[in-house]
LUMKE-420518 format. One record per residue (C-alpha): residue in three letters; x, y negated, z. Coordinates in pm, whole numbers, padded with zeros to 5 digits, always signed. Last residue first. Example, Ala and Ser with C-alpha at 12.3 -4.5 7.8 and 13.67 -1.06 7.14 Angstrom:
<sites>
Ser+01367+00106+00714 Ala+01230+00450+00780 
</sites>
This chain:
<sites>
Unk+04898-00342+06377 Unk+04682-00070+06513 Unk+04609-00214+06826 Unk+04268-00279+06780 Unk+04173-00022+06503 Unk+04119+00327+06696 Unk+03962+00226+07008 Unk+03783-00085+06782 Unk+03595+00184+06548 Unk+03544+00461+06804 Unk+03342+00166+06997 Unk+03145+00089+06692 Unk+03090+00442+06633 Unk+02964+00506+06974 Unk+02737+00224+06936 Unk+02620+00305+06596 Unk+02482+00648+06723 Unk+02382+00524+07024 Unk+02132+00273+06865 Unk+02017+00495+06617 Unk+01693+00320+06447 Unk+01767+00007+06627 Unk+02130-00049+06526 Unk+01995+00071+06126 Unk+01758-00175+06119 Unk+01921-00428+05863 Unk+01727-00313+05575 Unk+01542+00021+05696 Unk+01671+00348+05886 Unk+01509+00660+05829 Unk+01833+00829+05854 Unk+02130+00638+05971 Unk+02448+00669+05739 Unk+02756+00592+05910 Unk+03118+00557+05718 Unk+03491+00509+05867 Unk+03739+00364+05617 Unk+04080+00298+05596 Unk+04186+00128+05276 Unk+04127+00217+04896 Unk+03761+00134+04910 Unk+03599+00254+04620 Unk+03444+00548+04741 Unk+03334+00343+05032 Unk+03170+00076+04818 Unk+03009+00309+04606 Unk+02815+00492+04866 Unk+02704+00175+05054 Unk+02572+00093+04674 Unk+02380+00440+04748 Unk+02235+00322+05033 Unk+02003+00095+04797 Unk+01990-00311+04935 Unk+01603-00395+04980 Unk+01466-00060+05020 Unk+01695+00078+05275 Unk+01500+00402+05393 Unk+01913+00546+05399 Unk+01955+00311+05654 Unk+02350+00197+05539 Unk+02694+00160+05813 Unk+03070+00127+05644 Unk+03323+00072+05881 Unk+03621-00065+05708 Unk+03967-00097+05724 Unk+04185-00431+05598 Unk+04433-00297+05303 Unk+04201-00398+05024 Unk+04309-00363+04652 Unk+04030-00139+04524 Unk+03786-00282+04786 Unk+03777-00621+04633 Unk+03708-00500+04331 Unk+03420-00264+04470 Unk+03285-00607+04665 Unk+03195-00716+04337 Unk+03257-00944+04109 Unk+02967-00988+03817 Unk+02880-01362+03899 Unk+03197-01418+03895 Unk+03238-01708+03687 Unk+03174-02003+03886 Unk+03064-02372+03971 Unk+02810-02237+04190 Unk+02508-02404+04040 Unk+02642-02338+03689 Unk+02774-02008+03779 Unk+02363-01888+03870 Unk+02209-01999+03600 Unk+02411-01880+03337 Unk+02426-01532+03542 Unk+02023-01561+03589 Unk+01977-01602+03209 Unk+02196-01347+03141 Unk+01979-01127+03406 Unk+01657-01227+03330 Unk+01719-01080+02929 Unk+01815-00746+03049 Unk+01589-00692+03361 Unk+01217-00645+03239 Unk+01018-00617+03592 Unk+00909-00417+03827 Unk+00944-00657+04091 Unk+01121-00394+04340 Unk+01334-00162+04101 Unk+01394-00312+03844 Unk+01448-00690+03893 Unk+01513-00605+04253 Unk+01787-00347+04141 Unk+01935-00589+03857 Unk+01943-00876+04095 Unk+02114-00617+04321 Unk+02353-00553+04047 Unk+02479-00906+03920 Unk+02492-01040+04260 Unk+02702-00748+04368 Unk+02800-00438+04594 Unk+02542-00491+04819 Unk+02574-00460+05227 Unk+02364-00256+05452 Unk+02572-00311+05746 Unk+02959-00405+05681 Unk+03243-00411+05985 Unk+03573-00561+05876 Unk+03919-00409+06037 Unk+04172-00535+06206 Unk+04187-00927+06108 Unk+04513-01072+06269 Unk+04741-01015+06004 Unk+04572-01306+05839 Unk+04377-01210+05545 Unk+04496-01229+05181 Unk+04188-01172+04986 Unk+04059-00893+04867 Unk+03904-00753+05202 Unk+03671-01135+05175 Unk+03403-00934+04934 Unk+03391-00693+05192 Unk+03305-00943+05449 Unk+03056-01182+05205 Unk+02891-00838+05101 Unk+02850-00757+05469 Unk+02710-01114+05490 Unk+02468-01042+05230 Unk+02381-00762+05381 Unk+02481-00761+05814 Unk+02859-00903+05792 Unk+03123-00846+06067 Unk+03465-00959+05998 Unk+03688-00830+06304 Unk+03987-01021+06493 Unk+04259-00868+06723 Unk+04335-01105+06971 Unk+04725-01257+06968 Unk+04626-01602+06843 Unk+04356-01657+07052 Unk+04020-01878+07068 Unk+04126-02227+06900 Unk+04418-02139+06699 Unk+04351-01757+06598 Unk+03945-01851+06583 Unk+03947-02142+06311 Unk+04225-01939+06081 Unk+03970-01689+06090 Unk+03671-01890+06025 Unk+03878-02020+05739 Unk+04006-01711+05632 Unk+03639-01651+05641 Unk+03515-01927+05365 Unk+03649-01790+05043 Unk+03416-01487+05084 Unk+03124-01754+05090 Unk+03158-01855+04710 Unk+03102-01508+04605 Unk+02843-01356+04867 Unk+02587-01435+04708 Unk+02656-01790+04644 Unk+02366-01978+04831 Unk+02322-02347+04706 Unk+02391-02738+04800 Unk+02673-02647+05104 Unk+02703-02746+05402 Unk+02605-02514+05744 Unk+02360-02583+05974 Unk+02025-02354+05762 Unk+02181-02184+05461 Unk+02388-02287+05202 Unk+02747-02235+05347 Unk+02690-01930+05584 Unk+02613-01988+05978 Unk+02900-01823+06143 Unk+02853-01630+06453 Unk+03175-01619+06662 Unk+03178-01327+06921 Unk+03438-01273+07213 Unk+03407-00921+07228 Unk+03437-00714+07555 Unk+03207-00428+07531 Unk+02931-00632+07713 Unk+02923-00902+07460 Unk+02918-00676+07212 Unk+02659-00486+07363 Unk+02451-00747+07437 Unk+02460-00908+07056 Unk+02383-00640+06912 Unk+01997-00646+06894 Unk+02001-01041+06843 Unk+02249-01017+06535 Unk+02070-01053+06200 Unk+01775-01264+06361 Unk+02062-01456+06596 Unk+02282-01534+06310 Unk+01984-01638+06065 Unk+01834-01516+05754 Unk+01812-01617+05388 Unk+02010-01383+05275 Unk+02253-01226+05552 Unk+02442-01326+05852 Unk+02819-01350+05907 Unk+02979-01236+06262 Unk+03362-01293+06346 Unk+03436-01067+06620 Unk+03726-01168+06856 Unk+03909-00900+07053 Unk+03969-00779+07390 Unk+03774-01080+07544 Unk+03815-01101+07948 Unk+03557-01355+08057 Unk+03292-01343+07748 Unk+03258-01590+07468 Unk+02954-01664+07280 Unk+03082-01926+07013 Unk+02816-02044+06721 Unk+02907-02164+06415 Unk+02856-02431+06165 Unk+03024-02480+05832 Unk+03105-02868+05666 Unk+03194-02856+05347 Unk+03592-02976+05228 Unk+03693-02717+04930 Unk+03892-02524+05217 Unk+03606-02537+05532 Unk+03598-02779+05738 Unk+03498-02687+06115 Unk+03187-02728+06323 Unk+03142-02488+06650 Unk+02876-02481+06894 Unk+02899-02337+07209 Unk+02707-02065+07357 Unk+02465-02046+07591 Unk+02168-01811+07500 Unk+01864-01934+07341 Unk+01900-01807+06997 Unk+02062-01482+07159 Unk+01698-01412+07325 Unk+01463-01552+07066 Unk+01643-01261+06807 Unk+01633-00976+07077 Unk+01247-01032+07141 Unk+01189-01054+06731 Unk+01379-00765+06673 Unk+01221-00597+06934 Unk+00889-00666+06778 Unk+00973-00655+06416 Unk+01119-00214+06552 Unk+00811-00189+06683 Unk+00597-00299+06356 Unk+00846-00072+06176 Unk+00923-00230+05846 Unk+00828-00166+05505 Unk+01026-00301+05289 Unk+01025-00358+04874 Unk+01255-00639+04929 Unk+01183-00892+04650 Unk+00764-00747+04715 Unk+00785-00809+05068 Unk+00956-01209+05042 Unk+00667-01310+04815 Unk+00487-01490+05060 Unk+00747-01624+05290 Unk+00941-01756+04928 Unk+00621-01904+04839 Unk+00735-02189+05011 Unk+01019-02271+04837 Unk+01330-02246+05067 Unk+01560-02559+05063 Unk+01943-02502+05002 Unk+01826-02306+04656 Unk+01982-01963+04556 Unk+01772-01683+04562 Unk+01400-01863+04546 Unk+01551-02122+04289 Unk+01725-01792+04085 Unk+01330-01654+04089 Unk+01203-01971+03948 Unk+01466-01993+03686 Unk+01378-01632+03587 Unk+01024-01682+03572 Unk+01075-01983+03317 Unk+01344-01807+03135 Unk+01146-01503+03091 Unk+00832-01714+02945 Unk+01090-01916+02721 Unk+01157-01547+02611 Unk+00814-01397+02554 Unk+00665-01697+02360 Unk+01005-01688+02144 Unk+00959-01321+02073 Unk+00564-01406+01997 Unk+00619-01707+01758 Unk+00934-01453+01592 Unk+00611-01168+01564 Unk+00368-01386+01492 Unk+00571-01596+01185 Unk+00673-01263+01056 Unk+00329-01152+01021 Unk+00212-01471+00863 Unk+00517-01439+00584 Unk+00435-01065+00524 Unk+00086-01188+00494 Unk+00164-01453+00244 Unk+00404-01232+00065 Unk+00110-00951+00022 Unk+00151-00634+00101 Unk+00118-00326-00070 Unk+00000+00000+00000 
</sites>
């Protein structure tokens, strides 16, 4: 059957109207979605939409506690610390020390979170086990400078100078630990590659991702249900203008290949949000010494309440074995 050049022509016409329809529609979604990730100021819809980016279904006890623990460090005494960090922004932490320290912890929340959501439930016990903890409030989020969230790229740079901060000001003899619960595991592991003072011991990562470029892929996928290819150049262009970077594809594996710092690797295998398996990848990659616990059941960031003991003890195994090991 033939067709007719004016038809061919019309059909042709539909088919690029409807490609370009489609793709100024994924950039307009996509933009959105980068604004939720990566803007200073939270939309709105951000509390209503939060569920579906992280697929999770949490424990009503385990919100509960969470929410006791979190209200209880938030309005514990500690001191406030502001320092400068290398490219001149202004980062604010929090210092609960204790009367004897035996070493310093450096702790880094997550996405959108807070230091005393992310580390309410362990806060007692490392206070109690002798750590003099420093929670850092990441560049782009709540106290802290900084126009736009990095992922876990931009804030890597930052913990040498929380480091740095903590030898001269808190102890210069100490050993120090990076401590990171998702994104700020990913900011921790991500930091392994650089050149740490001789002071950091070891780095401590709970649920953390492997990279921007692949959990924006996962939620994409995975959580929104939605076409990932196109969204995710658009997202990378997006995403190293406002950060003034290319590495929108590093990942903590790099960092890992090259890092000498040991890790303790700890993933909820119910982890909807952040997949175990990029736990997995990062301690197969990870060409220092490394300690791994999986917690079954165990949501995003739940894994100290789903198994308290269990990451206790391998907390404390962690620091027997790594505080005086340099």
């Amino acid at each position: 059957m033939k067709i007719s050049k004016e038809k061919a022509v019309k059909t042709a016409g539909i088919l690029v109207g409807g490609a370009v329809f489609n793709g100024l529609i994924s950039y307009l979604t996509t933009r959105y979605l980068v604004k939720i990730a990566l803007d200073r100021e939270k939309p709105k819809v951000t509390d209503k939409v939060g569920s579906f980016i992280s697929g999770s279904l949490y424990n009503e006890e385990f919100l509960r506690r969470l929410s006791a623990a979190s209200q209880k460090l938030e309005h514990t005494e500690t001191e406030d610390v502001r320092i400068k960090a290398h490219d001149g922004v202004e980062l604010v932490g929090h210092l609960y020390r204790c009367a004897e320290p035996k070493r310093i912890v450096i702790a880094m929340h997550g996405w959108r979170a807070t230091w005393h959501d992310n580390f309410g439930p362990v806060s007692d016990f490392f206070h109690e086990n002798d750590c003099c903890v420093l929670f850092a409030e990441q560049r782009g989020q709540n106290n802290s400078g900084g126009d736009y969230i990095g992922f876990g790229i931009t804030e890597r740079f930052d913990c040498p100078d929380w480091v740095n901060w903590a030898i001269e000001n808190i102890s210069s003899t100490l050993p120090i630990y990076l401590c990171g619960v998702s994104m700020g595991a990913t900011t921790v592991l991500m930091a392994s590659g650089l050149e740490l003072p001789k002071n950091v011991h070891g780095i401590i990562s709970d649920c953390g991702f492997t990279s921007p470029n692949e959990i924006w892929k996962h939620i994409l996928k995975d959580n929104l249900h939605a076409a990932y290819r196109l969204r995710l150049t658009i997202a990378k262009n997006l995403y190293d203008k406002m950060n003034r970077t290319d590495e929108f594809e590093y990942s903590t594996m790099d960092a890992l290949r090259n890092s000498k710092t040991p890790v303790l690797f700890i993933h909820g295998t119910d982890d909807h949000f952040v997949p175990v398996e990029m736990t997995y990848r990062n301690y197969c990659a990870c060409a220092a010494p490394k300690r791994l616990l999986i917690v079954p059941g165990a949501e995003h960031g739940m894994s100290y309440l789903a198994d308290t003991d269990g990451y206790e003890t391998v907390l404390k195994n962690f620091w027997q074995e790594f505080d005086k090991s340099f």
